[in-house]
C-alpha positions as semicolon CSV with decimal commas, in nm:
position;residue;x (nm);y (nm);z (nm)
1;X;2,034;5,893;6,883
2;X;1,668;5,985;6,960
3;X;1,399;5,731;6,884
4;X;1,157;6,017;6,768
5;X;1,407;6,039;6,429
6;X;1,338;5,690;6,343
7;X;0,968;5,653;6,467
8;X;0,900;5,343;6,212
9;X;1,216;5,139;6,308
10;X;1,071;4,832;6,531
11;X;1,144;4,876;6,900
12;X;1,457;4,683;6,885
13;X;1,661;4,963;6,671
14;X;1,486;5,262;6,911
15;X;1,623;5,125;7,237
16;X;1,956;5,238;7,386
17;X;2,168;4,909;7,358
18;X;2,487;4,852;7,259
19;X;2,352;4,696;6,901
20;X;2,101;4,966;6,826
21;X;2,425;5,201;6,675
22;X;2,560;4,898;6,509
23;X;2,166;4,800;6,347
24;X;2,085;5,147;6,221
25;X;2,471;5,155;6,086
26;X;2,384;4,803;5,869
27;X;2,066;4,915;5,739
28;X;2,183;5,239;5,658
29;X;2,492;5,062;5,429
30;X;2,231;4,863;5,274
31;X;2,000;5,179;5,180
32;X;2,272;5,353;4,986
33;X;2,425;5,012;4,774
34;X;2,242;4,949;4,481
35;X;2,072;4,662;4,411
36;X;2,264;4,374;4,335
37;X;2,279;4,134;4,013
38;X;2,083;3,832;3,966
39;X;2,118;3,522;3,806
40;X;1,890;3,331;3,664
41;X;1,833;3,057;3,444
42;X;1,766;3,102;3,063
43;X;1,491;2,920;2,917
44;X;1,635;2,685;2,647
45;X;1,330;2,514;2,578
46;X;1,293;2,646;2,194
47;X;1,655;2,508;2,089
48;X;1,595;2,223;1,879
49;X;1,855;2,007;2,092
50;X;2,013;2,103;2,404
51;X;2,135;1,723;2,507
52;X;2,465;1,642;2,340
53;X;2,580;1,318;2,302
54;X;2,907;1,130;2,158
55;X;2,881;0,708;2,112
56;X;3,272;0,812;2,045
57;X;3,158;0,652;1,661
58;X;3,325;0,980;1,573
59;X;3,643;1,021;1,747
60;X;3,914;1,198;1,551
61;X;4,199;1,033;1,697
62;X;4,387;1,121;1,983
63;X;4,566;1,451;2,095
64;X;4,830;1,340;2,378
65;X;4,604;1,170;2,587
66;X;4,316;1,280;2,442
67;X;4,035;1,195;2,276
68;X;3,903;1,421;2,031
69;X;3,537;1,474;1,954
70;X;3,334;1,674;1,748
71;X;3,035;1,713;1,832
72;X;2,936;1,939;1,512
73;X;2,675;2,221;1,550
74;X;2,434;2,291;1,837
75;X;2,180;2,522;1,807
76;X;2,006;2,781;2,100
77;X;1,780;2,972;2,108
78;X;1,723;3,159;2,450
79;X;1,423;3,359;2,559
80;X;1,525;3,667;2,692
81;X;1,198;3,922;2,668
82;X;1,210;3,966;3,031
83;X;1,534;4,113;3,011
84;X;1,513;4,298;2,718
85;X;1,659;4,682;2,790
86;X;1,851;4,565;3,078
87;X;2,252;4,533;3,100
88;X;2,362;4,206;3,113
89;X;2,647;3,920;3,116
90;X;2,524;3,539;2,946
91;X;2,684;3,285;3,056
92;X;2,742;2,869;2,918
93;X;2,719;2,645;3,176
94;X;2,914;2,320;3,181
95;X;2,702;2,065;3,434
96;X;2,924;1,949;3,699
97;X;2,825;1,601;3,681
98;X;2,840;1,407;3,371
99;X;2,789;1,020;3,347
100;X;3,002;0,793;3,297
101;X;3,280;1,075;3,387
102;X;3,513;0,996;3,685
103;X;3,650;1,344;3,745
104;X;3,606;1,684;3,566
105;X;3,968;1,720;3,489
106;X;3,886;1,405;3,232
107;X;3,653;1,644;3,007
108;X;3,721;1,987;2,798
109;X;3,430;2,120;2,616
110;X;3,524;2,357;2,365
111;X;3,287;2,574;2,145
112;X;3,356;2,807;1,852
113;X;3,058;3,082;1,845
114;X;2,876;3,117;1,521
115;X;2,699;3,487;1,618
116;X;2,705;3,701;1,857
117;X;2,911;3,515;2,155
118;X;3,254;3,450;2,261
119;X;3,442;3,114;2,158
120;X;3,566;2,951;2,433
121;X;3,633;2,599;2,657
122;X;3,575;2,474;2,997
123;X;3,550;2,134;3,191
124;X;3,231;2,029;3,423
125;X;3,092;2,281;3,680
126;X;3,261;2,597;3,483
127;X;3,063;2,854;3,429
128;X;3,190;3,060;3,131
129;X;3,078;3,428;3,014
130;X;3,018;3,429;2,651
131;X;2,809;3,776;2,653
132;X;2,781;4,109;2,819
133;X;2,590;4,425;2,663
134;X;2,196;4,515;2,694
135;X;1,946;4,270;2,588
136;X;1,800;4,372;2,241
137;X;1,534;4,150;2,171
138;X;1,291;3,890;2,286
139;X;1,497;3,575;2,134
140;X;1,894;3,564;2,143
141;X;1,981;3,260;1,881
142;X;2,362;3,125;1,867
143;X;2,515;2,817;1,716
144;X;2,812;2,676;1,838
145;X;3,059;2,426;1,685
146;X;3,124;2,217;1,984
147;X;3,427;1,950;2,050
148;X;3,454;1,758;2,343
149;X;3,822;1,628;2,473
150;X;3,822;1,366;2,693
151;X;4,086;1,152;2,872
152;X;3,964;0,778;2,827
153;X;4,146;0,706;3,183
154;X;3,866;0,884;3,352
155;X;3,582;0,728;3,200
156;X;3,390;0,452;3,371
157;X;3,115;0,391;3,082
158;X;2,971;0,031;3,002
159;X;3,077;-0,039;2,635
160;X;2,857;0,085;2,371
161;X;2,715;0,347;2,577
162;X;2,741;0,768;2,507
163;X;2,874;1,010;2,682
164;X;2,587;1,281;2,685
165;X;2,505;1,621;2,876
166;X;2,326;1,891;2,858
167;X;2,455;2,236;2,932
168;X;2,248;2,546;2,989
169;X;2,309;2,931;2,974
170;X;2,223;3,182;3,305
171;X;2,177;3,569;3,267
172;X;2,311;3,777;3,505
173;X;2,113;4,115;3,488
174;X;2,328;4,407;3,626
175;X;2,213;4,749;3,831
C-alpha cells in the first residue's frame, strides 16, 4: 500500500505496520454499510395522561393467580414531525421498574389498539413493536384499552396505595 493513495489518512494508517492493513480494512467496511437505525424517544407530552394507575378499587376478579385489571382507555398522542417521510418501527415501552412490584414476572400489561397499532402484551422492561411503515404526519394519535394482570404474591405495596407507571413509546428510524 502506498501512502501517496491515502494522503488524508493521519500518519498512523500511512505507516508500514502490521495494523495499518487491518485500519484501512475497518474503515473501509464502515464506508460501504449504510447508516444504521436510531432510536429515540417519542415525545408524549401532548397525551392527556401518560401515568396509569390502579388503587385495585377495580379488580375484576381473579384469573388463576391473577389479578385482573382494567385500566380502561389511555390516550397518546406522539409528535413525530421530525420523522415525517422516513421509514420507521414504534415501539411501547413497558418501564422496567414499577413500585411496589417485586419482580417483572408479577405484571402483564396488555393493550388492545384502537387505530393504527398492533394489540399486544408485555411485562416490565419489554419493549414491544406496535408500528412499522413511513411516518405520515406531524402527530400519530392511538388509544389503547389497557388491562394490567398482576400476581398479588409479588407485590410489596403498603395498603391503600396504587400501583402506577408510566410507559413511553421510542421510534426507531430505518436507512
Amino acid at each position: 500500500m502506498n501512502a501517496a493513495c491515502f494522503p488524508r489518512l493521519p500518519c498512523l494508517f500511512r505507516r508500514r505496520t502490521a495494523a495499518a492493513p487491518l485500519a484501512v480494512l475497518l474503515l473501509c467496511t464502515a464506508a460501504l454499510h449504510p447508516a444504521r437505525a436510531t432510536i429515540a424517544r417519542l415525545d408524549d407530552s401532548a397525551s392527556p395522561r401518560a401515568q396509569v394507575r390502579s388503587d385495585f378499587g377495580n379488580a375484576q376478579g381473579m384469573d388463576g393467580n391473577m389479578l385482573v385489571l382494567p385500566l380502561g382507555r389511555v390516550e397518546y398522542r406522539l409528535a413525530t414531525a421530525s420523522h415525517v417521510g422516513r421509514r420507521a418501527r414504534i415501539f411501547y415501552v413497558i418501564p422496567a421498574m414499577v413500585a411496589g412490584l417485586r419482580s417483572p414476572a408479577g405484571m402483564q400489561v396488555q393493550w388492545r389498539g384502537n387505530g393504527v397499532f398492533a394489540s399486544g402484551s408485555g411485562r416490565p422492561g419489554d419493549r414491544v413493536q406496535v408500528w412499522n411503515g413511513v411516518i405520515q404526519s406531524p402527530w400519530m394519535n392511538e388509544t389503547f384499552e389497557l388491562t394490567l394482570r398482576v400476581d398479588p404474591r409479588e407485590l410489596r405495596m403498603p395498603s391503600g396505595s396504587a400501583l402506577s407507571f408510566e410507559s413511553f413509546f421510542e421510534i426507531e428510524t430505518l436507512p
